[in-house]
C-alpha positions as CSV (number, residue, x, y, z in Angstrom):
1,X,-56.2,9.7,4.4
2,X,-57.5,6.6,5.4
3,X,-61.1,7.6,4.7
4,X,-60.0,7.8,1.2
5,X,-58.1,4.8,1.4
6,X,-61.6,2.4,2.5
7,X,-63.7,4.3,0.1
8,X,-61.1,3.2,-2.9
9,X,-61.4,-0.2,-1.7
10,X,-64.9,0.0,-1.0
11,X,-66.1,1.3,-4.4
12,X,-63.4,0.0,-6.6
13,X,-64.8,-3.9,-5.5
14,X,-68.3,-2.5,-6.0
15,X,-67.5,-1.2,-9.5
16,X,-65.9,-4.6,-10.3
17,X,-68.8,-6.7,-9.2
18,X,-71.3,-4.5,-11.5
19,X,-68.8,-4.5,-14.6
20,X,-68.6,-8.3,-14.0
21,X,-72.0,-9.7,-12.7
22,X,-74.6,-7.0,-13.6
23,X,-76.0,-7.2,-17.0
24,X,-74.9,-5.2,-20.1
25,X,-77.5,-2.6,-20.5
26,X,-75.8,-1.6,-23.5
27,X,-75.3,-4.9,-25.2
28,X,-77.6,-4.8,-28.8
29,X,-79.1,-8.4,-28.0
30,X,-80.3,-6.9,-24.9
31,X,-81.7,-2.9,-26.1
32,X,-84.5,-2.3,-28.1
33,X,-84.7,0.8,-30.6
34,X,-87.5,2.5,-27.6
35,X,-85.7,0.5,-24.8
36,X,-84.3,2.5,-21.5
37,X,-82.5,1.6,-18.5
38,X,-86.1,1.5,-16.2
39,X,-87.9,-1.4,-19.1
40,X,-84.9,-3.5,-18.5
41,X,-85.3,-2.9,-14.9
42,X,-89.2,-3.9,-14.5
43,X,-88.1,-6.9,-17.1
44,X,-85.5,-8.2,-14.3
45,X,-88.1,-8.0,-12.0
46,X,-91.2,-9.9,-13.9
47,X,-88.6,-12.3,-14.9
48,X,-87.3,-15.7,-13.1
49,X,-83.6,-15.8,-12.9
50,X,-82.7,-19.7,-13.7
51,X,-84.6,-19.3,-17.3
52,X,-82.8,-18.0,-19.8
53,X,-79.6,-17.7,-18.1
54,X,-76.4,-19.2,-19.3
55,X,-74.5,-21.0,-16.5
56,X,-71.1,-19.2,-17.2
57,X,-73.1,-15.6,-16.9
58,X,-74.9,-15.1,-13.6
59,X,-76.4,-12.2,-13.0
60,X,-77.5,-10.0,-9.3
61,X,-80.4,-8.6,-9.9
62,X,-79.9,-6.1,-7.1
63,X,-76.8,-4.6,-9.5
64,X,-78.5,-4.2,-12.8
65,X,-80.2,-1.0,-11.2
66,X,-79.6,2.1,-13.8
67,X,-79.4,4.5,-11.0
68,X,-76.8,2.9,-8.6
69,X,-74.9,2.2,-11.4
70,X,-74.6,6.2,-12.2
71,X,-74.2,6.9,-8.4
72,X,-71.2,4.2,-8.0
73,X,-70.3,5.7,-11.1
74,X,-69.8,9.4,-9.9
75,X,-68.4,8.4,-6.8
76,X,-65.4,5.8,-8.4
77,X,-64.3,8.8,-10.4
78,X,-64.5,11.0,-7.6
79,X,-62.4,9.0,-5.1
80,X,-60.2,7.7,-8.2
81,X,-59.7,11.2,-8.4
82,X,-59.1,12.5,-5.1
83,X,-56.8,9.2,-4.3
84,X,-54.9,10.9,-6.9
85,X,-53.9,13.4,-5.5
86,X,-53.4,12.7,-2.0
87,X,-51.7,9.0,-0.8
88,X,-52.6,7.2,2.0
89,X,-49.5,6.5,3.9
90,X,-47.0,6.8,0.6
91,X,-45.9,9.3,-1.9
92,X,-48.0,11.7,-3.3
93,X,-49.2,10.6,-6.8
94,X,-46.6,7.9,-7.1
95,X,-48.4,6.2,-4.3
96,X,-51.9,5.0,-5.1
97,X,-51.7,5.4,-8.8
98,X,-53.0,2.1,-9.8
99,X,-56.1,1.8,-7.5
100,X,-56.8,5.9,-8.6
101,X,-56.2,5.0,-12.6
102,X,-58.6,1.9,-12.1
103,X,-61.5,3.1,-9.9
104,X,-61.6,6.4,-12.5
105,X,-61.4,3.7,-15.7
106,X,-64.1,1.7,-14.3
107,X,-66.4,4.5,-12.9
108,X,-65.8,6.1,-16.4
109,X,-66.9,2.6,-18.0
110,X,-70.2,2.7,-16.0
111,X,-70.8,6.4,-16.7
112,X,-70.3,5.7,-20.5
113,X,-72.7,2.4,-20.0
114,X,-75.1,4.7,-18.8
115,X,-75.1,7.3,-21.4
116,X,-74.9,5.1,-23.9
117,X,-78.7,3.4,-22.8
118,X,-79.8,6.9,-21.7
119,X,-78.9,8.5,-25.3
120,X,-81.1,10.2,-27.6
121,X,-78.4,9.1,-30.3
122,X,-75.9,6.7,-29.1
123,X,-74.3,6.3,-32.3
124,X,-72.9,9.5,-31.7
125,X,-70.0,7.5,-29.4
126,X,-66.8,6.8,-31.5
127,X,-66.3,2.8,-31.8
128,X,-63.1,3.4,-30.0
129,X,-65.5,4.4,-26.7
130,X,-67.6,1.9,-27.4
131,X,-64.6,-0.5,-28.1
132,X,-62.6,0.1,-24.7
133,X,-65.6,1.2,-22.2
134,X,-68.9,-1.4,-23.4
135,X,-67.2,-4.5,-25.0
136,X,-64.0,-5.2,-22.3
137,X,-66.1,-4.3,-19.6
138,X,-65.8,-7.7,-17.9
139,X,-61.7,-7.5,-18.5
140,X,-62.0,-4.1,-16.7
141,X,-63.8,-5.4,-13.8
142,X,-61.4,-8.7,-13.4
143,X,-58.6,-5.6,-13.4
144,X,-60.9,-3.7,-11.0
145,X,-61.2,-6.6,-8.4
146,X,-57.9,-7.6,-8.6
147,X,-56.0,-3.9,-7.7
148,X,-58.7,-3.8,-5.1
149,X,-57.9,-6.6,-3.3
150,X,-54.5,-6.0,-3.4
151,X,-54.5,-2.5,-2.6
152,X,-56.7,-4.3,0.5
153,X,-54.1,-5.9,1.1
154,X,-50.7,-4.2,0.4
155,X,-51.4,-0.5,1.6
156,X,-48.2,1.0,2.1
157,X,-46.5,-0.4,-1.5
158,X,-46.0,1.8,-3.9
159,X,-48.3,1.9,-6.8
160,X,-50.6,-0.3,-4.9
Protein backbone atom coordinates (compact mmCIF):
# COMPACT_ATOMS: atom_id res chain seq x y z
CA UNK A 1 0.00 0.00 0.00
CA UNK A 2 1.32 3.18 -0.70
CA UNK A 3 0.17 4.75 2.54
CA UNK A 4 2.47 2.28 4.18
CA UNK A 5 5.03 2.84 1.83
CA UNK A 6 5.26 7.10 2.76
CA UNK A 7 4.82 6.27 6.37
CA UNK A 8 8.15 3.84 6.17
CA UNK A 9 9.92 6.61 4.61
CA UNK A 10 8.42 9.10 6.57
CA UNK A 11 9.29 7.68 10.11
CA UNK A 12 12.25 5.62 9.25
CA UNK A 13 14.17 9.30 8.24
CA UNK A 14 12.57 10.59 11.47
CA UNK A 15 13.95 7.78 13.55
CA UNK A 16 17.35 8.26 11.95
CA UNK A 17 17.57 12.02 12.64
CA UNK A 18 16.70 11.35 16.57
CA UNK A 19 19.27 8.23 16.81
CA UNK A 20 21.79 10.64 15.16
CA UNK A 21 21.19 14.26 16.26
CA UNK A 22 19.08 14.10 19.46
CA UNK A 23 20.90 13.61 22.59
CA UNK A 24 21.63 10.27 24.42
CA UNK A 25 19.30 10.36 27.25
CA UNK A 26 20.79 7.22 28.36
CA UNK A 27 24.41 8.07 28.13
CA UNK A 28 25.98 7.97 32.05
CA UNK A 29 27.82 11.44 31.51
CA UNK A 30 24.47 12.79 30.81
CA UNK A 31 21.91 10.86 33.72
CA UNK A 32 21.95 11.44 37.16
CA UNK A 33 21.10 8.73 39.91
CA UNK A 34 17.38 10.92 40.44
CA UNK A 35 17.60 12.12 36.72
CA UNK A 36 14.39 11.52 34.16
CA UNK A 37 13.70 12.17 30.76
CA UNK A 38 11.46 15.70 31.66
CA UNK A 39 14.98 17.33 34.00
CA UNK A 40 16.94 16.84 30.88
CA UNK A 41 14.16 18.34 28.96
CA UNK A 42 13.74 21.76 31.17
CA UNK A 43 17.88 21.58 31.17
CA UNK A 44 17.76 21.88 27.14
CA UNK A 45 15.53 24.49 27.49
CA UNK A 46 17.46 26.81 30.34
CA UNK A 47 20.52 26.02 28.44
CA UNK A 48 22.30 27.96 25.36
CA UNK A 49 23.05 25.62 22.60
CA UNK A 50 26.72 26.94 21.35
CA UNK A 51 28.16 26.33 25.10
CA UNK A 52 29.14 23.25 25.87
CA UNK A 53 28.70 21.65 22.65
CA UNK A 54 31.34 19.80 20.74
CA UNK A 55 31.44 20.85 17.00
CA UNK A 56 31.32 17.17 15.66
CA UNK A 57 27.97 16.61 17.95
CA UNK A 58 25.10 19.03 17.22
CA UNK A 59 22.23 18.60 18.79
CA UNK A 60 18.00 19.69 17.83
CA UNK A 61 16.62 20.59 20.65
CA UNK A 62 13.14 20.01 19.20
CA UNK A 63 14.20 16.06 19.03
CA UNK A 64 15.57 15.43 22.48
CA UNK A 65 11.76 15.42 23.62
CA UNK A 66 11.09 12.02 25.77
CA UNK A 67 7.68 11.77 24.62
CA UNK A 68 8.00 12.05 20.72
CA UNK A 69 10.75 9.93 21.00
CA UNK A 70 8.24 7.00 22.58
CA UNK A 71 5.55 8.00 19.98
CA UNK A 72 8.02 7.75 16.81
CA UNK A 73 9.10 4.86 18.66
CA UNK A 74 5.66 2.93 18.71
CA UNK A 75 4.87 3.98 15.39
CA UNK A 76 8.47 2.71 13.52
CA UNK A 77 7.74 -0.61 15.02
CA UNK A 78 4.26 -0.57 13.94
CA UNK A 79 4.80 0.38 10.24
CA UNK A 80 8.26 -1.80 10.35
CA UNK A 81 5.76 -4.26 11.19
CA UNK A 82 2.95 -3.90 9.04
CA UNK A 83 5.57 -3.23 5.90
CA UNK A 84 6.33 -6.68 6.80
CA UNK A 85 3.79 -8.14 5.87
CA UNK A 86 2.31 -6.43 3.11
CA UNK A 87 4.81 -4.93 0.04
CA UNK A 88 4.17 -2.03 -1.67
CA UNK A 89 4.38 -2.86 -5.34
CA UNK A 90 6.70 -6.24 -4.85
CA UNK A 91 6.62 -9.51 -3.17
CA UNK A 92 5.16 -10.16 -0.06
CA UNK A 93 7.81 -10.28 2.67
CA UNK A 94 10.69 -10.54 0.24
CA UNK A 95 9.81 -7.18 -0.84
CA UNK A 96 10.36 -4.41 1.75
CA UNK A 97 12.39 -6.46 4.15
CA UNK A 98 15.08 -4.10 4.68
CA UNK A 99 13.23 -0.81 5.30
CA UNK A 100 10.68 -3.21 7.72
CA UNK A 101 13.85 -4.90 9.62
CA UNK A 102 15.37 -1.22 10.08
CA UNK A 103 12.43 0.99 10.96
CA UNK A 104 11.46 -2.05 13.71
CA UNK A 105 15.45 -2.05 14.83
CA UNK A 106 15.50 1.61 15.19
CA UNK A 107 12.01 2.14 16.76
CA UNK A 108 13.04 -0.74 19.10
CA UNK A 109 16.43 1.30 19.87
CA UNK A 110 14.29 4.37 20.84
CA UNK A 111 11.81 2.30 22.87
CA UNK A 112 14.74 0.66 24.80
CA UNK A 113 16.37 4.36 25.15
CA UNK A 114 13.32 5.24 26.67
CA UNK A 115 12.95 2.53 29.18
CA UNK A 116 16.19 2.58 30.04
CA UNK A 117 15.89 6.61 31.47
CA UNK A 118 12.31 5.81 32.52
CA UNK A 119 13.48 2.64 34.71
CA UNK A 120 13.07 2.08 38.27
CA UNK A 121 16.22 -0.31 37.82
CA UNK A 122 17.86 -0.03 34.60
CA UNK A 123 20.59 -2.30 35.47
CA UNK A 124 18.09 -4.86 35.04
CA UNK A 125 18.91 -4.64 30.90
CA UNK A 126 21.54 -7.31 29.79
CA UNK A 127 24.84 -5.44 28.50
CA UNK A 128 23.99 -7.15 25.27
CA UNK A 129 20.70 -4.65 25.07
CA UNK A 130 22.50 -2.06 26.23
CA UNK A 131 25.47 -3.03 23.84
CA UNK A 132 23.47 -3.18 20.46
CA UNK A 133 20.36 -0.68 21.22
CA UNK A 134 22.28 2.56 23.58
CA UNK A 135 25.95 2.51 22.50
CA UNK A 136 25.61 1.89 18.29
CA UNK A 137 22.72 4.06 18.29
CA UNK A 138 24.41 6.59 15.90
CA UNK A 139 25.58 3.44 13.58
CA UNK A 140 21.84 2.52 13.53
CA UNK A 141 20.64 5.80 12.57
CA UNK A 142 23.45 6.28 9.64
CA UNK A 143 21.81 2.57 8.55
CA UNK A 144 18.40 4.04 9.21
CA UNK A 145 18.88 7.18 6.86
CA UNK A 146 20.56 5.41 4.35
CA UNK A 147 17.63 2.36 3.62
CA UNK A 148 15.40 5.30 3.80
CA UNK A 149 16.58 7.24 1.24
CA UNK A 150 16.97 4.55 -0.83
CA UNK A 151 13.81 2.81 -0.38
CA UNK A 152 12.74 6.75 -1.40
CA UNK A 153 14.21 6.22 -4.03
CA UNK A 154 14.24 2.69 -5.43
CA UNK A 155 10.52 1.50 -4.58
CA UNK A 156 9.90 -1.28 -6.74
CA UNK A 157 13.52 -3.23 -6.00
CA UNK A 158 13.43 -5.99 -4.09
CA UNK A 159 14.60 -5.84 -0.57
CA UNK A 160 14.53 -2.12 -0.90
Amino acid sequence: MVQFYLLSVVFNLITAFILIYGKNFADSTIMGAESSVDDLEENDKDADLTNGVDNAEIHIPGLDNGTFRLVVGILTVFVGLIKFISAYNGIPVLGDLLPSAVGIFSGLSLLVEYYYVSASEPELIPDSVKAVFLDSRKYIGIGCFAVAVLHFIMPGIIIF
